[in-house]
C-alpha distance (Angstrom), angle and dihedral (degrees) to the residues before:
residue distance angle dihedral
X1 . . .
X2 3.86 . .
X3 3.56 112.0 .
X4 4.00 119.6 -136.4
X5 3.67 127.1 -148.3
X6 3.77 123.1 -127.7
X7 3.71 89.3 -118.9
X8 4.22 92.5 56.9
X9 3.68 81.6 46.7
X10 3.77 92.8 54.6
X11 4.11 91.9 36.0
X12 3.52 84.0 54.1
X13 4.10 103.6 36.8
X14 4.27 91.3 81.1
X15 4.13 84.7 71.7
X16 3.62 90.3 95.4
X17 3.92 122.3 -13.2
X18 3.46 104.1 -54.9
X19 3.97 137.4 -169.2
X20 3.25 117.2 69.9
X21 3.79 147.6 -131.0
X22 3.66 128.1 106.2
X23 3.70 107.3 96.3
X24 3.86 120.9 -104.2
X25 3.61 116.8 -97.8
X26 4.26 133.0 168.3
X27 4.20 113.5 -73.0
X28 3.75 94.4 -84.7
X29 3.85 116.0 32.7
X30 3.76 143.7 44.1
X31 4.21 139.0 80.7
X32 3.64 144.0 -164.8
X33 4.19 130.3 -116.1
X34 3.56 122.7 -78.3
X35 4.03 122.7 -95.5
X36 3.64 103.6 -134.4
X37 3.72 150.8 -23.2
X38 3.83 95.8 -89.3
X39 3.62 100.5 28.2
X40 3.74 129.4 -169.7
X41 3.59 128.1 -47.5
X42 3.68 141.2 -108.0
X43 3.71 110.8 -101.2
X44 3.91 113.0 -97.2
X45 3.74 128.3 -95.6
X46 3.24 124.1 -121.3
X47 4.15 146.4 115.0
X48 3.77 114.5 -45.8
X49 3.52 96.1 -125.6
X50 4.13 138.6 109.1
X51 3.97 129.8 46.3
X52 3.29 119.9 -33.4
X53 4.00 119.5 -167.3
X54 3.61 117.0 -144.2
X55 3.80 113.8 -161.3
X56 3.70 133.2 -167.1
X57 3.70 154.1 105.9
X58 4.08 104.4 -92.7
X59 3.82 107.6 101.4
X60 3.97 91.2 155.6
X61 3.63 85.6 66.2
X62 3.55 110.9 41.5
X63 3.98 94.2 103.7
X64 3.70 88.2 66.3
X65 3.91 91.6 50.2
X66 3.73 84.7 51.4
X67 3.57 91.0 59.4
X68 3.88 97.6 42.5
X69 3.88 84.5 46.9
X70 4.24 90.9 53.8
X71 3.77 84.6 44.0
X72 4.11 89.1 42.8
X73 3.68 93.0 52.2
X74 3.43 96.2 47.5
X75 3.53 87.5 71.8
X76 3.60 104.9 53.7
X77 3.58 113.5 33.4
X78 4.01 115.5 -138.5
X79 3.63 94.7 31.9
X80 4.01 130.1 121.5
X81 3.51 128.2 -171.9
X82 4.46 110.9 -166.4
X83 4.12 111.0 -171.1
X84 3.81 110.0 -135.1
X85 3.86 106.5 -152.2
X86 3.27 132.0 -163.7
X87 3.62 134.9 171.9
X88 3.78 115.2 -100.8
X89 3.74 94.7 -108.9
X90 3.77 85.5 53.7
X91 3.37 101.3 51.0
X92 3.43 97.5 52.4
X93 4.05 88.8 47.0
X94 3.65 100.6 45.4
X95 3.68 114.0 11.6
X96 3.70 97.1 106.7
X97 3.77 102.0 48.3
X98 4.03 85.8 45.5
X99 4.14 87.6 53.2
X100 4.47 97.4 36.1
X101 3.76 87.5 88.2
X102 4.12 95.7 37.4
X103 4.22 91.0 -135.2
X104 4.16 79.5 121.9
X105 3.73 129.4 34.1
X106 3.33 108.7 23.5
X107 3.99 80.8 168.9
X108 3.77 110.2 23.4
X109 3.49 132.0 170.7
X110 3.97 122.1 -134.0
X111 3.91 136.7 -169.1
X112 3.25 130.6 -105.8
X113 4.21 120.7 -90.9
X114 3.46 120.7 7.2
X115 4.14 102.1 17.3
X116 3.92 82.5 55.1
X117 3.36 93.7 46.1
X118 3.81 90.7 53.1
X119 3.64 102.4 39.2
X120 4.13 73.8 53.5
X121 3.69 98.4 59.7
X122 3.93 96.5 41.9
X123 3.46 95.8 49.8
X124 3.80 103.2 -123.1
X125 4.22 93.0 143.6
X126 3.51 125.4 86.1
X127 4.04 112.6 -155.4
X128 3.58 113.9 -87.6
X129 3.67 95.5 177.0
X130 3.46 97.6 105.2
X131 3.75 105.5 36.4
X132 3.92 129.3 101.6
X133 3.63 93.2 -102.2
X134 3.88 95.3 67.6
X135 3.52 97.4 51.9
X136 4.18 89.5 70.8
X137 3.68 93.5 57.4
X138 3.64 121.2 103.8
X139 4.10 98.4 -116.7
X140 3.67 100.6 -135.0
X141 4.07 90.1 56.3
X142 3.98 94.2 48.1
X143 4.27 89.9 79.3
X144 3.97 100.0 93.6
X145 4.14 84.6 59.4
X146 3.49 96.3 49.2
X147 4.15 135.6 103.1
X148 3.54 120.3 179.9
X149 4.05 103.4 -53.6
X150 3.65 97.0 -25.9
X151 4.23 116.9 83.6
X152 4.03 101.3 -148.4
X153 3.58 86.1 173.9
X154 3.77 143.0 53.2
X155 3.99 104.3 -160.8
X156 3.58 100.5 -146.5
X157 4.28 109.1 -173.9
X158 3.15 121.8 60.6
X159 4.20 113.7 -160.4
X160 4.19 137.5 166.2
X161 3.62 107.6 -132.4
X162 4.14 84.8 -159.1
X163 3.39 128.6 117.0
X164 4.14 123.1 -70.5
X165 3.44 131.6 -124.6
X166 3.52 141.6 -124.4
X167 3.74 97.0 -166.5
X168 4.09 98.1 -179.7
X169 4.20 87.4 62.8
X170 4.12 94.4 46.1
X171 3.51 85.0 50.7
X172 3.77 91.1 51.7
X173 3.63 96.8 33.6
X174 4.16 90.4 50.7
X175 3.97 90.0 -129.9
X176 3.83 126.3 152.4
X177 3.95 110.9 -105.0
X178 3.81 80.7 -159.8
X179 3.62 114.6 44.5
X180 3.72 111.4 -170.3
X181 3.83 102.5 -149.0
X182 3.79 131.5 0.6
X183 3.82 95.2 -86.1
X184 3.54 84.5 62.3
X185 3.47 96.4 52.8
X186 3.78 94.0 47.3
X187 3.97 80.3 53.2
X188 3.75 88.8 49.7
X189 3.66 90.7 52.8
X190 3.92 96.1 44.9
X191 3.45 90.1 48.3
X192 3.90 91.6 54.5
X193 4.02 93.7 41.9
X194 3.96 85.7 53.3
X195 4.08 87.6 56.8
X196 3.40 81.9 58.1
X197 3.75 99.4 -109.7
X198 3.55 131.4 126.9
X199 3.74 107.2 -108.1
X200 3.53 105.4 -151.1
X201 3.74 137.0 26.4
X202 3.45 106.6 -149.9
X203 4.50 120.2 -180.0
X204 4.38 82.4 -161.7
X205 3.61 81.0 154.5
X206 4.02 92.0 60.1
X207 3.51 112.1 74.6
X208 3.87 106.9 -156.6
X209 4.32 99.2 37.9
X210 4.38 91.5 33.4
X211 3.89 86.9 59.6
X212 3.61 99.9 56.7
X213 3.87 88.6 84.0
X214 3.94 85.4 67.1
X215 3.72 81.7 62.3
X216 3.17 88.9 64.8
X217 4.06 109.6 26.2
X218 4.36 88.9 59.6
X219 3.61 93.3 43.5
X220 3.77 103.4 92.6
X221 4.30 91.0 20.5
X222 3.42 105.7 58.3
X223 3.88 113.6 88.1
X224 3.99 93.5 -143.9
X225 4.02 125.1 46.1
X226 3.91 86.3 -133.8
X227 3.52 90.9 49.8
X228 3.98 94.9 136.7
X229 4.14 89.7 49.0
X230 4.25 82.2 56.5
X231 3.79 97.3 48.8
X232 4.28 84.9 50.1
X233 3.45 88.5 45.5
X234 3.96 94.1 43.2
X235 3.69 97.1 -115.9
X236 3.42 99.8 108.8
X237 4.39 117.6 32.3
X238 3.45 131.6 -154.8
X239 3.79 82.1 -123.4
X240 3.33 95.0 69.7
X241 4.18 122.6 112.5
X242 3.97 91.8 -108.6
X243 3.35 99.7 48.2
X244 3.91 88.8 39.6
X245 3.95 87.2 54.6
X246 3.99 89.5 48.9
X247 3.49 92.7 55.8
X248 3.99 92.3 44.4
X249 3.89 81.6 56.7
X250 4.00 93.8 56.8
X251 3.56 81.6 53.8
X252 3.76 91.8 61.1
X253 3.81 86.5 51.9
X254 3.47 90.5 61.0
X255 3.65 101.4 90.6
X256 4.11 88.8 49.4
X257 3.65 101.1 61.7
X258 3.47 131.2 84.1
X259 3.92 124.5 -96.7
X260 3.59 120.1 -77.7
X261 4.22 90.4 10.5
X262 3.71 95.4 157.1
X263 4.04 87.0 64.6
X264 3.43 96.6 35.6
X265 3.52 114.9 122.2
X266 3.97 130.3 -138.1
X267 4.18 95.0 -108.2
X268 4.03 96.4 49.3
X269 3.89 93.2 50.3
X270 3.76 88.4 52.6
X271 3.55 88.6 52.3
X272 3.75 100.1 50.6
X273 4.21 83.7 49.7
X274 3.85 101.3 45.5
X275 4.43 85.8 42.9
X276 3.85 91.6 58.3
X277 3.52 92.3 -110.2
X278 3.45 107.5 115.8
X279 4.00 124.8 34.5
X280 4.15 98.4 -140.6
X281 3.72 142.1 35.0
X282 3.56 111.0 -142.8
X283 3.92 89.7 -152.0
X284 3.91 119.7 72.8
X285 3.64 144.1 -102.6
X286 3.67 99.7 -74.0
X287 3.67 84.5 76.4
X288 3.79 91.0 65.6
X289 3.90 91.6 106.1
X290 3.69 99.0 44.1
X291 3.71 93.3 57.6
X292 3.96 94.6 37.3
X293 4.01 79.0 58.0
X294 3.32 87.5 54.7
X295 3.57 102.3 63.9
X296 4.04 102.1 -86.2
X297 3.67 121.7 152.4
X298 3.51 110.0 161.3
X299 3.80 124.7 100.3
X300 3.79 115.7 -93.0
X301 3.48 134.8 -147.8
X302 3.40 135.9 159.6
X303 4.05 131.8 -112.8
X304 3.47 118.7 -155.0
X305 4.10 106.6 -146.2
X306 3.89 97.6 -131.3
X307 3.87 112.9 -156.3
X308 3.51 103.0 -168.5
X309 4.12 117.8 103.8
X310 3.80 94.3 -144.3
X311 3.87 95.9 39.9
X312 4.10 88.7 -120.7
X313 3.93 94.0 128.9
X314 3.66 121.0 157.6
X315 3.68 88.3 -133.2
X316 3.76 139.6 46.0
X317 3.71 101.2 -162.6
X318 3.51 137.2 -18.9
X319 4.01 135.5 -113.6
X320 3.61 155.3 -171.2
X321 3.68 134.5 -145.6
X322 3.40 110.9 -162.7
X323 4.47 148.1 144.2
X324 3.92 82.7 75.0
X325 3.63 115.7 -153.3
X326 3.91 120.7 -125.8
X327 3.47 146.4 161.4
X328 3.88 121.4 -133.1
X329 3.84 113.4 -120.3
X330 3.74 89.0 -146.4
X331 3.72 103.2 55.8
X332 3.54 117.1 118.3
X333 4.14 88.2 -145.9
X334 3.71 104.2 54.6
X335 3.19 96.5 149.5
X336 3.80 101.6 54.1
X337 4.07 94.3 43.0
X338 4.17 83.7 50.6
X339 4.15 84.1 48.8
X340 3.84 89.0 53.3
X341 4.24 95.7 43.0
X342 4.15 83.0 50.5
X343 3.63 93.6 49.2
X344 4.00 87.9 48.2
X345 3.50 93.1 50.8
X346 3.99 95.8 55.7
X347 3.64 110.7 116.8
X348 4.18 90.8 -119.3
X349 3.63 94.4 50.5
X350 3.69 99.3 41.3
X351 4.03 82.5 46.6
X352 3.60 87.5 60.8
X353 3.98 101.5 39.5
X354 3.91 76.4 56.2
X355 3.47 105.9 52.2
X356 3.73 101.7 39.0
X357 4.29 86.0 40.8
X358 4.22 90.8 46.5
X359 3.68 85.0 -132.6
X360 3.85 135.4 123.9
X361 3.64 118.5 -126.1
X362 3.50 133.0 -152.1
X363 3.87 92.7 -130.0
X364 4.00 107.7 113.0
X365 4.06 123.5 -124.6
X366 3.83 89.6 23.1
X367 4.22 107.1 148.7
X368 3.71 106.9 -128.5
X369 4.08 99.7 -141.4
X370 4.14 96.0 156.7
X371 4.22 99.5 97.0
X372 3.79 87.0 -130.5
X373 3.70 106.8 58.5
X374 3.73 89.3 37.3
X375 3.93 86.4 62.5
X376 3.48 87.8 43.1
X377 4.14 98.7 40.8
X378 4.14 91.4 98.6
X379 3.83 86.9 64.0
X380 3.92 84.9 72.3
X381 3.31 88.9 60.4
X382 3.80 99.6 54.9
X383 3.52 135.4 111.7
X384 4.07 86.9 -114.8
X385 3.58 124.4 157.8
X386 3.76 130.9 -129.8
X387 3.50 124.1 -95.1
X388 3.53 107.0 -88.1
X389 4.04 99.7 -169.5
X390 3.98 82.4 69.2
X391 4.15 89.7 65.6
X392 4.15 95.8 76.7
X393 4.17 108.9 88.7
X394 3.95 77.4 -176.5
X395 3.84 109.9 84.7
X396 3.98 92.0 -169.0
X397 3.74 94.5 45.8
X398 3.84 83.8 48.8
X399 3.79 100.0 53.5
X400 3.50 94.8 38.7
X401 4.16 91.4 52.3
X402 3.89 86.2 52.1
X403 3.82 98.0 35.6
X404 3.62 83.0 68.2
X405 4.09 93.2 74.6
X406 3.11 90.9 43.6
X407 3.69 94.4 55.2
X408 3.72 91.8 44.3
X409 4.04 85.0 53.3
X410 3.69 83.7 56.3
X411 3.62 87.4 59.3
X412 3.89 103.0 -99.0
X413 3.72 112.6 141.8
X414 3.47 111.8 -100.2
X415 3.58 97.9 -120.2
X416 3.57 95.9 53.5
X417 3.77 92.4 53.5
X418 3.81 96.0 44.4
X419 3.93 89.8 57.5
X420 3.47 83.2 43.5
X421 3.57 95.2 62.0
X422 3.91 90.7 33.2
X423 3.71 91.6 58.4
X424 4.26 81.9 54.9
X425 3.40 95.7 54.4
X426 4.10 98.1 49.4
X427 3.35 88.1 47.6
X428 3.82 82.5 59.8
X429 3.96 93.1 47.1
């Protein structure tokens, strides 16, 4: 089993909306504790006017911020809205000492898990919970953002972190897009290996886009929805029969990936999907625009691997809801930053970050124009479960947990690497 250092894991964490923390709960539905007795405050009131800086991690799409900026400004005369960028890596290393004294980010955007969960417990959000901008959100989807009674955050994308679909080679292969249980899925794959494809695409040697399939793979066999939180806290073990039969089912994948998986990075496996030669992406659907760049023209959809042997799952898919929306307690232009987060959060303008971006959002009434998400749109609907892999606070514990599929895919037994990973996570007790 390769071992993976906590600074690939952080490198690699910005693939999605990493961290972790609040527990997983179905697509709409579900909230963590409150911080304190007083709690944050409401943004102030004031004039939208003067600079307002903008940080976070999403270079690819700052041309459509520009654009929503020219159209923002055009609204209220005298005011400027600058994008801070980082890189992913960055963010998630630095963005809260940059936005402590409030000189950058007066509205910021945060991952998912453990950046929320910091930003949380030094007080950089103001409460949003009462402001225009919430009111557009489709309820069930506002969870990740929320602390207690007060929503600090406004999770913004909404993304599968399931399996893509080449539907042009199911269709020629004669395989189920929607396997009911997993020995339809291993029939699904077997029927695609037999058209001579390669089933599934699989970056195993890319820690933050190979783990989504965990997502998805402890989903509907782990007896509790916060079953990563448990194994970090010791309740739950890797040991344990579930997890022992999840592991045994990576094993059956085995067969279905593509040679040398485990060191496969996340850039090769797209390749291999947007070429036609293999069936499935083992990433999610927030790399629809990479591998349309790439050259892909066939329709996409997404296949959720269900592990149950009866088909009775709890969940149908699974989720994130991530780039969560904040303002910064210590900016000296509140007002203006909670103007620009409002204007964001309109249907029309959160329709067009989501076409031009080819991601979902969790804004409500938002017309779907971009082919992809419109095939993709009844996913929303879904009874899908959130992305577990985003409970663990502790990075080792995390990697270690996941490692272990990844080991078993490199053909250790999956006993071995579950007390491998076990022995990881007391360690960490």
């Amino acid at each position: 089993m390769s071992q993976i250092s906590r600074r690939q894991a952080m490198a690699l964490l910005g693939a999605l909306g990493l961290g972790a923390s609040a527990a997983a709960c179905a697509g709409p539905g579900g909230s963590t504790k409150p911080a304190g007795a007083s709690g944050p405050a409401a943004p102030s009131a004031g004039a939208v006017t003067g600079k307002v800086s903008f940080a976070h991690w999403r270079g690819e799409d700052k041309a459509v911020f520009d654009e929503l900026i020219k159209r923002f400004a055009a609204k209220h005369d005298g005011v400027e809205v600058a994008q801070d960028i980082s890189t992913s890596n960055d963010y998630n290393a630095q963005a809260l000492q940059k936005l402590r004294g409030g000189s950058i980010g007066d509205a910021f955007a945060t991952f998912r898990g453990a950046q929320f969960k910091n930003f949380t417990e030094a007080g950089i959000y103001t409460d949003l919970k009462d402001s225009q901008a919430v009111k557009n959100y489709q309820k069930g989807l506002l969870s990740a953002g929320q602390n207690g009674d007060s929503q600090l955050g406004l999770p913004y994308q909404v993304v599968f972190p399931m399996p893509m679909a080449n539907l042009d080679l199911f269709d020629k292969a004669g395989a189920e897009i929607a396997p009911k249980n997993w020995d339809a899925f291993l029939a699904m794959c077997e029927k695609l290996a037999s058209a001579g494809v390669i089933p599934i695409s699989w970056p195993g040697g890319d820690v933050g886009n190979g783990g989504q399939l965990f997502n998805c793979m402890i989903a509907n066999n782990a007896p509790v929805d916060d079953m990563c939180a448990q194994i970090e806290q010791g309740k739950l073990k890797c040991t344990d029969d579930w997890f022992i039969k999840m592991l045994n089912q990576y094993k059956d994948l085995k067969p279905f990936v593509q040679p040398n998986a485990t060191g496969t990075a996340v850039e090769p496996a797209q390749n291999l999907f947007s070429q036609g030669k293999a069936a499935m992406l083992a990433t999610g659907s927030y790399h629809l625009a990479a591998v349309r760049g790439l050259g892909a023209k066939f329709p996409i959809d997404l296949v959720f691997p269900n592990t149950t042997s009866d088909g009775k799952g709890k969940y149908e898919g699974a989720y994130n809801a991530t780039f969560i929306l904040g303002v910064n307690s210590a900016s000296k232009n509140q007002a203006a930053a909670a103007a620009w987060i409002d204007f964001l959060s309109e249907p029309e303008n959160a329709g067009y970050y989501a076409n031009q971006t080819a991601q979902h959002v969790s804004v409500d009434k938002v017309e779907y124009t971009n082919p992809d998400l419109k095939r993709l749109s009844p996913w929303l609907q879904k009874k899908t479960a959130l992305a577990a892999r985003f409970q663990f606070n502790n990075l080792d514990v995390r990697n270690a947990v996941e490692a272990s599929a990844t080991a078993v895919i490199s053909g250790t037994s999956p006993e071995q690497a579950a007390a491998a990973a076990q022995k990881v996570v007391d360690e960490r007790l």
